[in-house]
N, C-alpha and C positions, 0 to 999 in steps of 0.2 A: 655722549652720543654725537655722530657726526650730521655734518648736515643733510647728508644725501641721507641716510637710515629716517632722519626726522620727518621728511619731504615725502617720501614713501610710506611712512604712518597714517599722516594724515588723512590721506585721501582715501583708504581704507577705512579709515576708522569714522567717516566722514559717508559713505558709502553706506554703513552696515546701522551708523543711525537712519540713515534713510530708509532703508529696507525695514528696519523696526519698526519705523513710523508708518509706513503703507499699509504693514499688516496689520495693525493694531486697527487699522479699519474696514477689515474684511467683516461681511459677513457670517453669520454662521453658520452656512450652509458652503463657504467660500473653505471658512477653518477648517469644517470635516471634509473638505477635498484633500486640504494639506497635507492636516493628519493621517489623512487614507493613501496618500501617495506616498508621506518619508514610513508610514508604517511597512507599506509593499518594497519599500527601497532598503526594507531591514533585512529582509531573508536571502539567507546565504545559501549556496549551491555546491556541492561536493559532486566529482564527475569518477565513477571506476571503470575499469575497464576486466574484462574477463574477474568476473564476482564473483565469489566464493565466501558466502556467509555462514555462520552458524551462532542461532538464536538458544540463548539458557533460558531456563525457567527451573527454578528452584535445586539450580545448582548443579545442572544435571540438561545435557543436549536436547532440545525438544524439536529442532527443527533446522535441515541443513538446506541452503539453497545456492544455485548458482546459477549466472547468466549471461552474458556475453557483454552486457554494457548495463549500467547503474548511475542513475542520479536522485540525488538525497535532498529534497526541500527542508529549511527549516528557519519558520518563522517563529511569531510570538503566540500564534494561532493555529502554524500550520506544521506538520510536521510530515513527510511522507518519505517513500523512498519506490522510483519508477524502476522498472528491471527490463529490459528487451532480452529477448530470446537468441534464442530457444532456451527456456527456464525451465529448469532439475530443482524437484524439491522433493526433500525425505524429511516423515516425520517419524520420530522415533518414541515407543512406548514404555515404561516405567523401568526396564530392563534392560533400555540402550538399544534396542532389537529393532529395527527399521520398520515398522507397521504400514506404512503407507509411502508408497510413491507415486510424483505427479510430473504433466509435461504441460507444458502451454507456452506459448509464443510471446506472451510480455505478462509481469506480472506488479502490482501496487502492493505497497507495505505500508499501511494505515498506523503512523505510530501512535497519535492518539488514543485509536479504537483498540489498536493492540490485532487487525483486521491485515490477513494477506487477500488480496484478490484477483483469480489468476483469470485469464483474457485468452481467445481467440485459440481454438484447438484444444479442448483441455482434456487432457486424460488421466484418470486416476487409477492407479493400480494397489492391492493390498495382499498383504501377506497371505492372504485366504481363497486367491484371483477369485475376488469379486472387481470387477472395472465397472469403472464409468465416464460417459463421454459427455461433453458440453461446450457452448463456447465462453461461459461466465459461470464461477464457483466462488465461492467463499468461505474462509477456512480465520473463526474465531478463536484466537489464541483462550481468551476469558472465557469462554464457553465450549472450547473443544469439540464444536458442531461446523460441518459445511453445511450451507446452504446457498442452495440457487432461486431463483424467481424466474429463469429460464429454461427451455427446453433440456430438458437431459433423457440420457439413456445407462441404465442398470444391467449390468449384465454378471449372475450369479452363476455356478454352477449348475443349480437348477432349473431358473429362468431369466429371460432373458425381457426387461419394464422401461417403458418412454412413457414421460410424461411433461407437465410443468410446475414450478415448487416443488424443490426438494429440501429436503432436513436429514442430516445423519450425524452419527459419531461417524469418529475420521478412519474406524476400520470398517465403513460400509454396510455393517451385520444390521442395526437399526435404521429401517430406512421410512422418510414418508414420501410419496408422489404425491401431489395435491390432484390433479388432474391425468389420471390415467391409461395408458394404452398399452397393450403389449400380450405375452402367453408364458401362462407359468402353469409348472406341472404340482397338484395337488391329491396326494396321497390318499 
């Protein structure tokens, strides 16, 4: 080893005992900052541009989406993926048949929960035009239900229902308003 490489060891290695020794006297409230910091400095960021996804479930297309711009968090806790709009999503029924389509301005893709959640302008249309309008929906993979906690509006064939909370399957047909307003024609 030369002397120059040796000279330049040391002082490094001289350095990083120091640093070992500082911290061995932090507090414990000091340590879970650290931890809390190099933990947030683990998750990585994947950026797309013009998105075009499509999500399987049991082998077989359940859900197409696409967006104008995509970013993917993923940590050791977190996992998500952000979508700005204008965001297209088709969800497709046991026979590949497009049963549902959606519009909304940016949308969240909950990979933990297995949760998309579409934002600001939503529209849902179904194979049956029933629509529905909102600016917050939520569409459970695991559960195959939208649900809102926000104002929506219902529009059937028949009639046409606002309210807030809502519960459905994702073709519309099953629906609850929690708090209701609106006019529908009863035979």
């Amino acid at each position: 080893m030369s002397d120059y490489h040796f000279y330049h060891i040391i002082p490094v290695f001289l350095i990083s005992l120091l640093i070992a020794g500082a911290c061995s006297d932090l507090s414990d409230y000091d340590s879970e900052q650290v931890q809390s910091t190099l933990n947030d400095s683990l998750i990585t960021t994947t950026e797309s541009w013009d998105v075009k996804m499509t999500l399987m479930q049991q082998e077989r297309a359940r859900i197409y989406i696409e967006g104008s711009y995509a970013i993917t968090y993923q940590g050791r806790d977190r996992a998500e993926t952000h979508i700005d709009g204008p965001v297209y999503v088709q969800l497709f029924d046991t026979t590949g048949s497009v049963e549902t389509e959606a519009w909304s301005n940016r949308a969240v893709y909950l990979e933990t929960k297995s949760e998309f959640e579409l934002y600001d302008s939503v529209r849902v249309l179904t194979n049956t035009d029933r629509e529905l309008y909102s600016d917050f929906l939520v569409w459970s993979q695991k559960t195959d239900r939208i649900t809102s906690p926000r104002f929506v509006t219902i529009i059937t064939p028949t009639d046409s229902i606002a309210g807030r909370g809502f519960e459905s399957g994702t073709d519309l047909a099953d629906y609850v308003i929690e708090e209701i307003s609106g006019r529908m024609l009863v035979d």
